[in-house]
C-alpha atoms as one frame of an Amber mdcrd trajectory, in Angstrom:
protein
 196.846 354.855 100.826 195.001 357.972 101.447 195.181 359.962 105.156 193.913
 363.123 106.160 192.039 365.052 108.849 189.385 366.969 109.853 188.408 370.417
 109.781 189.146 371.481 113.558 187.362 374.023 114.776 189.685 375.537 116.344
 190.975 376.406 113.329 188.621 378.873 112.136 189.554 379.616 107.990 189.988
 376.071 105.717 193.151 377.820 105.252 194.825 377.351 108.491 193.499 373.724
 108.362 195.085 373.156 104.910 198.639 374.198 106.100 198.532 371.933 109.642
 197.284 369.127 106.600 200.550 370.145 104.516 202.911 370.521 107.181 201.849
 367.170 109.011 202.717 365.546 105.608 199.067 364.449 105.131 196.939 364.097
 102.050 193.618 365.714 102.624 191.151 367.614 104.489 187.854 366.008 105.364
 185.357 369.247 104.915 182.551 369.029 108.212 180.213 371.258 106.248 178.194
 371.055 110.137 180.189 374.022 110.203 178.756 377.523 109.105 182.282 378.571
 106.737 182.096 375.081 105.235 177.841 375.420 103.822 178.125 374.283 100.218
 176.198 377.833 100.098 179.161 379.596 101.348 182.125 377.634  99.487 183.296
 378.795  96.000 185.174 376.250  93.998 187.595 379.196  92.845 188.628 379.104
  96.703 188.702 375.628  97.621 191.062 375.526  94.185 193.029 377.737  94.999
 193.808 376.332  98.644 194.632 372.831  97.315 196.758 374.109  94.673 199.032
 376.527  97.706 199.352 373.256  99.879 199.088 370.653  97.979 196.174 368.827
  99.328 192.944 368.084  98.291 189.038 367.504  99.772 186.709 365.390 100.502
 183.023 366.358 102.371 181.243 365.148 105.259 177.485 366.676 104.982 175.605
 367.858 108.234 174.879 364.868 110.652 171.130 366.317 110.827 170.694 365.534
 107.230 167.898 362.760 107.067 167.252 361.742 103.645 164.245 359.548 104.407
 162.203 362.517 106.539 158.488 361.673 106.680 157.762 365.542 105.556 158.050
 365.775 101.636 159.738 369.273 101.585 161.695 368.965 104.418 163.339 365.658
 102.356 163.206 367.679  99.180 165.636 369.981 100.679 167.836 367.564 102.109
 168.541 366.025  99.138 168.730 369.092  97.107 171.829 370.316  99.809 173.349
 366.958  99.189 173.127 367.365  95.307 174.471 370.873  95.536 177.919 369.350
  97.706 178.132 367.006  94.269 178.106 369.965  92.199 180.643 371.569  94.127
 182.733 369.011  94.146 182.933 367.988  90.808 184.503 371.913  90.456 187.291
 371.080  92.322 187.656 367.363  91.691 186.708 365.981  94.797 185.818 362.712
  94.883 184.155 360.975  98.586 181.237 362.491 100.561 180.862 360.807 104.299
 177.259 360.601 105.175 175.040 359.467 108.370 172.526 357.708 108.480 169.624
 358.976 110.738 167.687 356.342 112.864 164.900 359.241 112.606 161.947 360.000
 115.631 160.736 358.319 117.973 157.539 357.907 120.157 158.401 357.206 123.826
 155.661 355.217 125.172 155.211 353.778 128.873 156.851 350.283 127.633 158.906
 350.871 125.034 160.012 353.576 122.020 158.795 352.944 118.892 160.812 354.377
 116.298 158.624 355.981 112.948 160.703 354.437 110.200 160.097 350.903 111.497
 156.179 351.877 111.832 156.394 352.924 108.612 158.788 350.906 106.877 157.405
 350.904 103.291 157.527 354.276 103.320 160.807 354.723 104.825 162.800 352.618
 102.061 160.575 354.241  99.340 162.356 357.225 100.088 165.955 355.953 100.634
 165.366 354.409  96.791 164.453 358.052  95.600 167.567 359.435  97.391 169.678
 356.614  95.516 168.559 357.495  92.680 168.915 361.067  92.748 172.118 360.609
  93.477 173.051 357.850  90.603 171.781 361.217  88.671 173.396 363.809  90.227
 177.285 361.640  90.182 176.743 360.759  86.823 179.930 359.127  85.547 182.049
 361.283  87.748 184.474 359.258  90.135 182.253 360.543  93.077 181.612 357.997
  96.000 179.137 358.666  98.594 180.293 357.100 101.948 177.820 355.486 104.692
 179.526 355.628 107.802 178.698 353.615 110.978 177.611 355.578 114.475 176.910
 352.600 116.108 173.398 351.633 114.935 173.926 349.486 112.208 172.126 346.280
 114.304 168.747 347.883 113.413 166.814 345.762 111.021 165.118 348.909 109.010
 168.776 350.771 108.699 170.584 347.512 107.499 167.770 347.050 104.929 168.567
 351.400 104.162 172.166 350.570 103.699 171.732 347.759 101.646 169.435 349.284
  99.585 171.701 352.467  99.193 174.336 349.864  98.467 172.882 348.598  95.395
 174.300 351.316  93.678 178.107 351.601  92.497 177.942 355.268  93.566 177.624
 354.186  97.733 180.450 352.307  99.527 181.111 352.120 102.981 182.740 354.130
 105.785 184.441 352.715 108.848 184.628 354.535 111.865 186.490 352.126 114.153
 185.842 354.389 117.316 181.875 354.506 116.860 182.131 350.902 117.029 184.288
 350.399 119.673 182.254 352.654 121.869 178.972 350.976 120.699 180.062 347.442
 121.848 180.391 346.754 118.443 177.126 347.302 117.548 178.039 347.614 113.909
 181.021 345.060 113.769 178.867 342.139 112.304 177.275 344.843 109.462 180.486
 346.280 108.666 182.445 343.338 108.464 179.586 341.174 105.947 180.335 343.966
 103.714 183.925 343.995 103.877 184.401 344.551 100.219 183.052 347.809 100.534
 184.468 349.483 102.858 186.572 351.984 100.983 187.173 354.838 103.480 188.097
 354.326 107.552 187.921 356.919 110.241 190.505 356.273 112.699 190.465 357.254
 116.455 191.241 355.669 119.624 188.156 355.050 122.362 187.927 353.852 126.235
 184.400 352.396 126.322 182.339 355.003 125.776 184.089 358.236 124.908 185.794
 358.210 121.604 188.148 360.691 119.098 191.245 359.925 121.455 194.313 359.662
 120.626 195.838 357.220 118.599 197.263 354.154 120.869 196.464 356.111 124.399
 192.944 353.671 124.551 191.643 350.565 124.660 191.556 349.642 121.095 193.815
 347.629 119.039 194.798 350.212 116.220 197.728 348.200 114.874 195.079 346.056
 113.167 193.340 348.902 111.957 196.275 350.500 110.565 197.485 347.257 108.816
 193.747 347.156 107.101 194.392 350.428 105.778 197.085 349.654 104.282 197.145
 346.783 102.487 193.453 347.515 101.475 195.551 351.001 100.195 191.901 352.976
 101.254 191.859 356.044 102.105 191.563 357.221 105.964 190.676 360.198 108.208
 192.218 360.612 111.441 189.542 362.173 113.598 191.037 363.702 116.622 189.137
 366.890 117.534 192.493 368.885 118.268 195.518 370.068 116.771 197.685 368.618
 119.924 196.307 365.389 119.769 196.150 365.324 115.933 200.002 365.763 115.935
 200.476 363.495 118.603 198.343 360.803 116.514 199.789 361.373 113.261 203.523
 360.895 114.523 202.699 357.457 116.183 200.999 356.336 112.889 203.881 357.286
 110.987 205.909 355.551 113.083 203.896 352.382 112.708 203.940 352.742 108.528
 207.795 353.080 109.165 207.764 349.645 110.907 205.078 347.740 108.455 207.424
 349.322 105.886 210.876 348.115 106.972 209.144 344.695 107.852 208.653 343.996
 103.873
């Protein structure tokens, strides 16, 4: 078992995010490259080397959350999975081995009655172009350990992103991420997906939620983390614990301890 955080931002360098990781006794940093310092552009694997050797940690990636990889525009797609391919380059420099993706529901047309949303108008197209991506990526990984994680935002009950998913999820390269806050908040929206595919979950984001606002503190919501934390571990998967704030972070990471010291001394 695996668990880490998140880039903060108020911790501006990866740095000063590396030593909270180190000193909280943690494993990892989950990179948000959403961030301008984190653009696969910007990092040098001589850098993000040298950081995990001085703290011992290591890294995964979360791409932007704007990245579509089914856009309707050809270059516009091109480019978004070119940035995704050039995160797997980087991170085969430095031996990292998940990348945390969303999945993008895509644009809409609001009419009088109803939205209609493009990729279900057009949903030939749409999973032609999730297979390229899939592809592309089966080529870009290569036999490298690298996994690319889906994760849930609380609209995995829509018919053409289930059939996305499952398509991505044809290939060994794709597994699953599950963020146990987006689905609290969405009423569970994703619970039936998530849990069908069970044996693929291999990566958990863990935060606490009251109905609709989420990334609270561990065991100050509404949400049954105990469960959550016992899944972890005796799946032994890896886990991020997204709080947005170093406060809250600390605060969460010494009641999870505490827990593990409990589901320890209870074997």
């Amino acid at each position: 078992m695996k668990l880490g955080i998140p880039t903060l931002i108020e911790l501006e360098t990866l740095d000063a995010n590396a030593k909270l990781c180190n000193e909280l006794g943690l494993d990892f940093i989950e990179i948000n490259m959403n961030l301008p310092q984190y653009q696969a552009s910007v990092l040098t694997a001589e850098y993000l080397n040298k950081i995990q050797k001085k703290y011992g940690v290591f890294f995964t990636f979360h791409i932007p959350e704007d990245i579509d990889i089914a856009h309707l525009n050809d270059k516009v797609r091109t480019v978004n999975h070119d940035i995704v391919v050039d995160t797997i380059t980087l991170m085969k420099k430095v031996s990292s081995s998940r990348l945390n993706m969303h999945m993008s529901r895509g644009v809409h047309f609001t009419l009088p009655d109803e939205k209609i949303y493009l990729y279900e108008n057009f949903r030939d197209q749409y999973l032609s172009h999730i297979e390229a991506f899939r592809l592309k990526m089966d080529n870009a990984i290569g036999d490298s350990d690298i996994i690319i994680s889906i994760e849930n935002t609380g609209i995995f009950n829509i018919d053409y992103l289930k059939q996305g998913v499952d398509c991505l999820l044809e290939s060994k390269v794709f597994e699953l991420t599950w963020d146990i806050g987006h689905d609290h908040s969405s009423g569970h929206l994703d619970k039936d997906f998530i849990e069908a595919r069970a044996d693929r979950v291999s990566h958990m984001h863990i935060h606490d939620a009251i109905g609709e606002k989420n990334h609270l503190q561990l065991y100050t919501g509404e949400m049954d983390i105990d469960r959550f934390v016992e899944i972890i571990r005796d799946k032994n998967i890896s886990a991020v614990i997204e709080t947005k704030t170093e406060l809250v972070l600390r605060k969460s990471v010494s009641s999870l301890k505490e827990k593990l010291h409990k589901l320890d001394g209870a074997i």
